[in-house]
N, C-alpha and C positions, 0 to 999 in steps of 0.2 A: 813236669806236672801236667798229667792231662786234665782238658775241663769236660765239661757233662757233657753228651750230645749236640750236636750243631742244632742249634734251628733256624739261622741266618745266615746271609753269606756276604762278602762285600762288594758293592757296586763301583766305588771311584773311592782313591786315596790322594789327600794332600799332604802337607809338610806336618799338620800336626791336627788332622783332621780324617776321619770315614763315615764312608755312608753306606748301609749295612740295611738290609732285604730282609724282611724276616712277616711270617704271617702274622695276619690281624687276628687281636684276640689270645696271641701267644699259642707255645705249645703244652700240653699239659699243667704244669705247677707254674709257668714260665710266666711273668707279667713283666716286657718290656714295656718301660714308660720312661719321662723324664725325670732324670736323678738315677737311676740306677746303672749299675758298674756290671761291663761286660767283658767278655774275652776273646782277640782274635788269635787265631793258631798261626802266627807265623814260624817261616822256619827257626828252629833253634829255641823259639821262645812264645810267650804267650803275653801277647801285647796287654794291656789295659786301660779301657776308656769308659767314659760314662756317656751317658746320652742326656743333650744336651736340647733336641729337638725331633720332635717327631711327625709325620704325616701320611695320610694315605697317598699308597705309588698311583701318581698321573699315568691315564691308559695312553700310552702314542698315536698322536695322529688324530686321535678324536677331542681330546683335551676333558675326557671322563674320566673317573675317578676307576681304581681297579678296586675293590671294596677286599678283597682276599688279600691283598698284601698291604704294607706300609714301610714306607724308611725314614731310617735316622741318621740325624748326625752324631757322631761318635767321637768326641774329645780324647783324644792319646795321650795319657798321661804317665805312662813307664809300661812296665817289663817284670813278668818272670823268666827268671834263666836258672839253670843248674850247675855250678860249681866246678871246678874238678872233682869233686867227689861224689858229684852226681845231687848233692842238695840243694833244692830252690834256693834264691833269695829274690827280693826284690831292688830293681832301681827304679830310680828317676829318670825322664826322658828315654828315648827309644830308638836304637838301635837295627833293629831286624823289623823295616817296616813289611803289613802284610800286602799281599798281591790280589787282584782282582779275583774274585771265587774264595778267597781262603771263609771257612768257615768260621760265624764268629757264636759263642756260647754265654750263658749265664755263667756265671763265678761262683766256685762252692764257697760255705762258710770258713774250711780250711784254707781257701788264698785269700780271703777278705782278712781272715789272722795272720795271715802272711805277711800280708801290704800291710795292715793297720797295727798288729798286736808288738809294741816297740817297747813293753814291760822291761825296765830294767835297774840298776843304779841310777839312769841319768835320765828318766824319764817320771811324768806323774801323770795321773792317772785323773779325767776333770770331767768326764763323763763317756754314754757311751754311744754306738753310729747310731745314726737314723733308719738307717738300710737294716740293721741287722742288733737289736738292742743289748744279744747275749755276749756282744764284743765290744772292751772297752776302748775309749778311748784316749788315748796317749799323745803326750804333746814332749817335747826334748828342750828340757828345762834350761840347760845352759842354754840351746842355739836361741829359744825363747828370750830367754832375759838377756844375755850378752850380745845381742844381736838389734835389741828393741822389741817392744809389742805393741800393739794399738786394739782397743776396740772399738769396736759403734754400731751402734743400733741406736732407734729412736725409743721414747722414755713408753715405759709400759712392758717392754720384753724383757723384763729378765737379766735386765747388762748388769744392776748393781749386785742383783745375785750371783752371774758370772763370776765378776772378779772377785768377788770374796771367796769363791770356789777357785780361782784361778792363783790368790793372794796365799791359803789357807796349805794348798799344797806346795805351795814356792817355799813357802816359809818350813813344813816338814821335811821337802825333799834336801835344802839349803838352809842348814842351820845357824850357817855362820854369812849368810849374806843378809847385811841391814834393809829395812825397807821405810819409806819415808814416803805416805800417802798425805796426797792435798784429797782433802774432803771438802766441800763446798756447802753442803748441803747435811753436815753431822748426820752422817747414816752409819757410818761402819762402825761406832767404838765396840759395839758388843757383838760384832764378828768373830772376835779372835783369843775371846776368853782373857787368860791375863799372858798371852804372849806381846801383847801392843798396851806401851804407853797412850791415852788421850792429851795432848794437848791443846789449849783452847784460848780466850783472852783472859781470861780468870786465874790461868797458871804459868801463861807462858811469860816467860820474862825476855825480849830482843832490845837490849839496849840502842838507843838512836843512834850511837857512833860506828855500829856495826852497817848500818847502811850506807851505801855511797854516795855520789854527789849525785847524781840524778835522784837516787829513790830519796832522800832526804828532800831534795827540791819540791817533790811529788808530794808528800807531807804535808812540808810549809805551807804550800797553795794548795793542798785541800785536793787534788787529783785534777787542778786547773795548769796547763799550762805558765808556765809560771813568767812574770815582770824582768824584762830584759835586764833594768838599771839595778834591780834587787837581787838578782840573778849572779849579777855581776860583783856586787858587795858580798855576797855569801861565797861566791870562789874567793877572795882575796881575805876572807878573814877566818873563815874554818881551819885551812892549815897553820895560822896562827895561833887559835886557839887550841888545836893538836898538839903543837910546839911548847904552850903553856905547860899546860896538863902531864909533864915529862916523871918519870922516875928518877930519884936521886942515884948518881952514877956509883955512890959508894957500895963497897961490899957487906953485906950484912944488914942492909935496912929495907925495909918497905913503905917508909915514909913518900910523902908528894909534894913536892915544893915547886914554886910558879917560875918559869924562866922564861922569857923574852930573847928569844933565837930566832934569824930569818929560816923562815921554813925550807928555803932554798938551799940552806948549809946543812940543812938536819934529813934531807930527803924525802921530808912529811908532804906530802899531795892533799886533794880534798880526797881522795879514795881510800886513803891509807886506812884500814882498819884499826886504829888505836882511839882510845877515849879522848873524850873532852869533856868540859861543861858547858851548858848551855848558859849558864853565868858568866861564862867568860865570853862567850860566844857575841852575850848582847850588851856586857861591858866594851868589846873593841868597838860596837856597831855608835853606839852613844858617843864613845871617843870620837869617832871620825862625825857624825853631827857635830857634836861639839867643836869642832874646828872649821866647820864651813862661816865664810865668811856671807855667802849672801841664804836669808835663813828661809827665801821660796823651795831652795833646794832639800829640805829637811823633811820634807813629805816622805819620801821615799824610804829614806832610812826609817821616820817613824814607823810607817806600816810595813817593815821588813820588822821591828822590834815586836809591832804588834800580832802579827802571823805568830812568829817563833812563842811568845806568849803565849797564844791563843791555843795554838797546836798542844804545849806545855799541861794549861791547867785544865786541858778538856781531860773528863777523866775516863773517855773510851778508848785514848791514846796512854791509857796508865802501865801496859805493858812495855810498851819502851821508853817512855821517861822517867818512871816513876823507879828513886830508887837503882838509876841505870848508871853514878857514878858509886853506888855503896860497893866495898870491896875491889874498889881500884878496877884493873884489866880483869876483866871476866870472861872474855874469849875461848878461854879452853874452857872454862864449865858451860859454858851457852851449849858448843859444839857436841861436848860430852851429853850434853841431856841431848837435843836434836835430835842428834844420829847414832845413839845408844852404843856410847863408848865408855868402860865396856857395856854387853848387852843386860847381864844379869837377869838372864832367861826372859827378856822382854827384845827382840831384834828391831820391833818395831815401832814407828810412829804413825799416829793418825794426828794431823794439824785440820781442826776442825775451825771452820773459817766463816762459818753464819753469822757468829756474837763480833767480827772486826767491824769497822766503819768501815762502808761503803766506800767511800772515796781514796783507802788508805790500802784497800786489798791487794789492788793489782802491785803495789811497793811491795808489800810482807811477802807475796807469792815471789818477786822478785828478788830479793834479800837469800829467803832460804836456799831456792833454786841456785842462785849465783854459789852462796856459799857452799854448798853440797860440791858443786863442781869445782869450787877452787882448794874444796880441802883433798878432792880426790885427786887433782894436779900435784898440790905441794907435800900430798901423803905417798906420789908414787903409786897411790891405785892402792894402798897395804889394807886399805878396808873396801870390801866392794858393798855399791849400796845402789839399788832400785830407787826412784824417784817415780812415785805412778798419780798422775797429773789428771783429775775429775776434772768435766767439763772444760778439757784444754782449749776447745776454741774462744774462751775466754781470753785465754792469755797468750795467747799466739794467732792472732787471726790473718785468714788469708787475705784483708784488705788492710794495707799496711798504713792506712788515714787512719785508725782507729786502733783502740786500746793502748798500751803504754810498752812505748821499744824496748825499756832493759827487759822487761819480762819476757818479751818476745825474744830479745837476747840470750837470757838466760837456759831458754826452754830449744832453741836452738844450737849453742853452743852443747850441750847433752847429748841432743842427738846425734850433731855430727862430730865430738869431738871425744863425747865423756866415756864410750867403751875401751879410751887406748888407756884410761885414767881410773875405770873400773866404776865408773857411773853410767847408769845403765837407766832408759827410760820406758814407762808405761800408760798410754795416751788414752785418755776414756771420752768420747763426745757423741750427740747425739744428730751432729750436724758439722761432717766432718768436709762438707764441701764449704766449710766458714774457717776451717781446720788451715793453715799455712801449710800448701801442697809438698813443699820441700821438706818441710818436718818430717809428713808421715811419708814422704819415698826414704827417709832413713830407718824405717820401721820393717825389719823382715819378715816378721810372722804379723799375719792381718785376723782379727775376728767377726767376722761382718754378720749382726743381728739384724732383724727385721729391719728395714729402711724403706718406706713406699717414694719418698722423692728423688726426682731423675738426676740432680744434679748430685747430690749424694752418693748415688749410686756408680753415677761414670767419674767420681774421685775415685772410689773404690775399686774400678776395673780397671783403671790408667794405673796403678799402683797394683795392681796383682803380677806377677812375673812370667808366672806361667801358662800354661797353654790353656786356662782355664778359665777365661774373661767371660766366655758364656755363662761362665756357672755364676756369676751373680745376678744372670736374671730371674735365679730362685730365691734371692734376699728379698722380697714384697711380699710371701708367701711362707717364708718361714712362721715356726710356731714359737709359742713362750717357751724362754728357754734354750730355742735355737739355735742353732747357729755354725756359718762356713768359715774352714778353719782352713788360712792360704799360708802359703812361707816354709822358711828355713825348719817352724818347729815342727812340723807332721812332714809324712811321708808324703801324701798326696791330699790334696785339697777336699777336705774333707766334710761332711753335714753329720753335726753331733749333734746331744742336746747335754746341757752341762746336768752336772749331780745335784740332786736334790740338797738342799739344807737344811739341818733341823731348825724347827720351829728357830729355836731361841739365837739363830745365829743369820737369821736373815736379816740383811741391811732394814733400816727403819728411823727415817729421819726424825729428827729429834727439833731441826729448827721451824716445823711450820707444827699445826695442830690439826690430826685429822679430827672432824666432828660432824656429825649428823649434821644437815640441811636447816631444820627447823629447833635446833637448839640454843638458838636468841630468844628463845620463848623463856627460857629460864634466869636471865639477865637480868639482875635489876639495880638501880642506882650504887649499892654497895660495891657490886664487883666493878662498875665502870670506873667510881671513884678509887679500887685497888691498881685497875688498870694504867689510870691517868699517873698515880704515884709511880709506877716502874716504869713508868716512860719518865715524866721527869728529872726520878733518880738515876737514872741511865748518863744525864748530864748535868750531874752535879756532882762535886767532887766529896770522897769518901768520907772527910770529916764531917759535911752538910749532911750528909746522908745517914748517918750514925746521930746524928747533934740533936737533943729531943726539941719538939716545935710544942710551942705556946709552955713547954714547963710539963709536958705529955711523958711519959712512958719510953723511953729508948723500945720498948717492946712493940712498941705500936707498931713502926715500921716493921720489926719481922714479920708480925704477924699477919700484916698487911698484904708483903711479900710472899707469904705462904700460903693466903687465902688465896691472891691472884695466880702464885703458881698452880696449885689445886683445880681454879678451874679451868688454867691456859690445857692442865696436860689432859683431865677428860670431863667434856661435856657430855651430857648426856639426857635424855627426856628425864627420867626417873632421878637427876641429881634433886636434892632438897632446895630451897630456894634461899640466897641467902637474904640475912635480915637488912632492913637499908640504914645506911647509915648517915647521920645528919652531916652535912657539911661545914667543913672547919674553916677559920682563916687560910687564907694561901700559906705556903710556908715557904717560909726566909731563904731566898736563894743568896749566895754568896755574890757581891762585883767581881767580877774579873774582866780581862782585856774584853772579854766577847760582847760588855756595855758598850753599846754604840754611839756613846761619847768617849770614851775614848781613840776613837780613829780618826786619823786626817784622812782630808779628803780632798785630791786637788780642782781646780776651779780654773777656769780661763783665763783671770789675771795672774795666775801661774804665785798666790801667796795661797800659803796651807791656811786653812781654817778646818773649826770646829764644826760638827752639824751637831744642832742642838733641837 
């Protein structure tokens, strides 16, 4: 294949680099600058690089500038060659480097289709070059997914439209591959039409026995590090109560009856995934109080009873206690909703994670992730499933004093373990230099959006493979949109900008409230007092919350609920104002463990007492 006309020629070659003469100003149509992809004519083949840096040629000997010419560096990044039958293709890497003089050319639009145009069964299509907008651009969807993906850019570019564009065709080109998105930030459910379940705390059901002994630990204390001595009581009495909790051996029944077996004969651990109750859980604990003989010691057990309590009747933890021994081992229907088995034209999940407790997230992120990986272990890989992880420097951070180990665990073992098992990972942050460096080097295709900080940026080039590291010194400069595509999944490292999305499928967080500046102007005592109610009821449990106050209307609260939802979703100068409403008795909150008379509290003379 020949290219256009010389207008340059080259100066000095390295291993994976030239520096290339050409006049200032270009030649006719010709505008060499940085970013764009050139051609040198070596023998046999027709090199290709991009220019990566440019300047006017130093005059010798006087240290003045020659104004008529300029050189660049020239990043070599593969090869045209012709076949035995005489047809181009393209490779990677380079082969027939060129020689001092060889002339180097602009590239027509027909090899830019050459190198880039990978249209096929196993390829999708997710926008199109920068260089040249009439050529799309194509990414290689297996080496993409089975291989890992990451993106990053900083928040404003464009990244959550990406992946819903990157999500949207995974999911057409790969019908039968599951997908299972952590959403952080409830943006995506109305991306994907009705191919993606939503799940959220309002529907999702994760029984507490399905977590292991760390993330249940995590629970109990609240996302605190948890009390050695109580720590200690809860290993030695969980796989007892596992052991309780046993099916009847006989053939033919589904009944549950209580056995008292050392855990040690039954093979039950505290990780074993089978049920318990948390009634039994706090009957052993009581037992073993009740046997101590000197009663300073009792502290401890108390407030291990009162945590597990506490965690029990909060009712923002209502998705996995609540209801979590009805219908015995539920295991397989958990798994079956999860990870849409089967899919029933819905492949995917979105686990929208704004409405959990705080304290309890990094566990739940931890739980699913673990599970995904250990069902694709013990399934053989028979179902492959995407795991694509928003704001992953949350849960994997590159300082390992912070955030919670299984999850880092969990999010780790995927990446280097879950492609031989058919779970497959995809890393979204905006600050991937907080990202655990080892994560994303098991990530072969990289998508690097705008990023202005330095240290972000050289994660980013220390993790590209190829002879291409200069080129992320155009990530500070990209536009909305944007963005350099490195790895296994493209041909060559490539500046796309992804596909437009229709209105109605653009990500749009659902958990914050966007609102004009000055529309507190329209606030008034009514909606504060609707306000104050949905935070209360938030933590009160579902019967209080339903129970009519003062002999009132069950309706009140909905409607309370619906006033305040009304004005959480749009504020606006022109809303009506609402009318105020007088204020009522407080209303009746239920005792429970979370009464601060009921906790021991120890004291220096080492006897529990009350704080009154």
């Amino acid at each position: 294949m020949r290219p256009v006309d010389a207008f340059g020629r080259v100066l000095s070659v390295t291993g994976a680099q030239a520096q290339v003469r050409f006049p200032v100003g270009g030649v006719d149509d010709i505008r060499a600058t940085v970013g764009k992809f050139l051609g040198i004519r070596a023998e046999g083949a027709l090199v290709i690089g991009v220019i990566t840096k440019i300047a006017v040629e130093p005059k010798g000997g006087h240290g003045l500038a020659r104004e008529e010419f300029a050189v660049g560096a020239l990043d070599m990044l593969g090869e045209i060659k012709g076949n035995d039958t005489g047809k181009p293709f393209f490779q990677r890497g380079v082969t027939e480097y060129p020689m001092i003089g060889d002339a180097v050319s602009a590239i027509t639009q027909r090899e830019l289709k050459l190198i880039f145009d990978l249209s096929g069964p196993g390829t999708i299509d997710i926008g199109a070059l920068q260089q040249d907008p009439s050529i799309h651009a194509y990414i290689n969807v297996d080496d993409m997914v089975r291989k890992h993906f990451a993106v990053f850019g900083t928040t404003g570019v464009g990244k959550s439209s990406g992946i819903a564009v990157l999500l949207r065709q995974i999911l057409e080109a790969r019908p039968d591959l599951r997908v299972f998105l952590i959403d952080p930030h409830n943006e995506y459910n109305q991306c994907f039409d009705d191919r993606a379940q939503t799940m959220s705390p309002k529907n999702l059901k994760l029984p507490f026995w399905l977590f292991n002994f760390e993330e249940i630990v995590d629970v109990f204390f609240r996302g605190r590090p948890g009390v050695e001595d109580e720590v200690e009581i809860l290993s030695e009495v969980i796989p007892i109560a596992k052991v309780m909790f046993q099916p009847n051996a006989g053939p033919g029944t589904s009944a549950r009856r209580l056995v008292r077996n050392d855990p040690k004969s039954s093979g039950v651990t505290v990780d074993t995934p089978v049920p318990y109750r948390l009634e039994d859980l706090i009957r052993l604990i009581d037992e073993r109080m009740g046997k101590l003989e000197n009663r300073a010691m009792w502290a401890k057990y108390h407030r291990l009873i009162t945590r597990i309590e506490t965690a029990r009747n909060d009712p923002r933890y209502g998705f996995m206690f609540d209801n979590a021994n009805v219908g015995g081992d539920t295991m397989v229907e958990t798994l079956a909703t999860l990870f849409r088995l089967p899919p029933n034209g819905m492949p995917m999940t979105i686990m929208q994670l704004a409405g959990f407790p705080a304290e309890v997230v990094d566990a739940v992120v931890s739980v699913l992730l673990r599970m995904a990986f250990e069902f694709g272990l013990w399934s053989d890989g028979a179902f492959p499933l995407l795991c694509v992880c928003e704001e992953a420097h949350r849960y994997a951070p590159s300082d390992r004093t912070i955030g919670f180990g299984p999850t880092r665990k969990a999010v780790s073992r995927i990446a280097k373990e879950g492609r031989k098992y058919g779970v497959f990972l995809g890393l979204i942050t905006q600050r991937p230099a907080e990202l655990d460096a080892t994560i994303i080097s098991q990530c072969s295709t990289l998508f690097a959006m705008r990023m202005a900080n330095d240290r972000d940026q050289a994660i980013v080039r220390s993790a590209v493979s190829d002879a291409a590291g200069s080129l992320i010194g155009f990530v500070p400069s990209l536009g909305t949109r944007e963005v350099f595509a490195f790895g296994e999944g493209v041909a060559l490292p490539t500046r796309l900008r992804f596909k437009e999305l229709a209105p109605q499928h653009i990500p749009h967080s659902h958990a914050i409230t966007r609102t004009s500046m000055d529309s507190a102007r329209n606030v008034d005592v009514g909606f504060l007092l609707a306000v104050v109610e949905r935070w209360r009821g938030a933590t009160m449990s579902n019967q209080a919350r339903t129970r009519p106050m003062n002999g009132g209307d069950t309706d009140d609260l909905a409607e309370l609920d619906m006033m305040a939802g009304s004005e959480f979703s749009r504020l606006r100068p022109d809303a009506p104002l609402l009318a105020p409403v007088a204020p009522g008795p407080s209303p009746s909150i239920r005792k429970s463990a979370t009464n601060p008379e009921t906790f021991f509290f120890p004291v220096d003379d080492g006897k529990p007492r009350l704080r009154r």
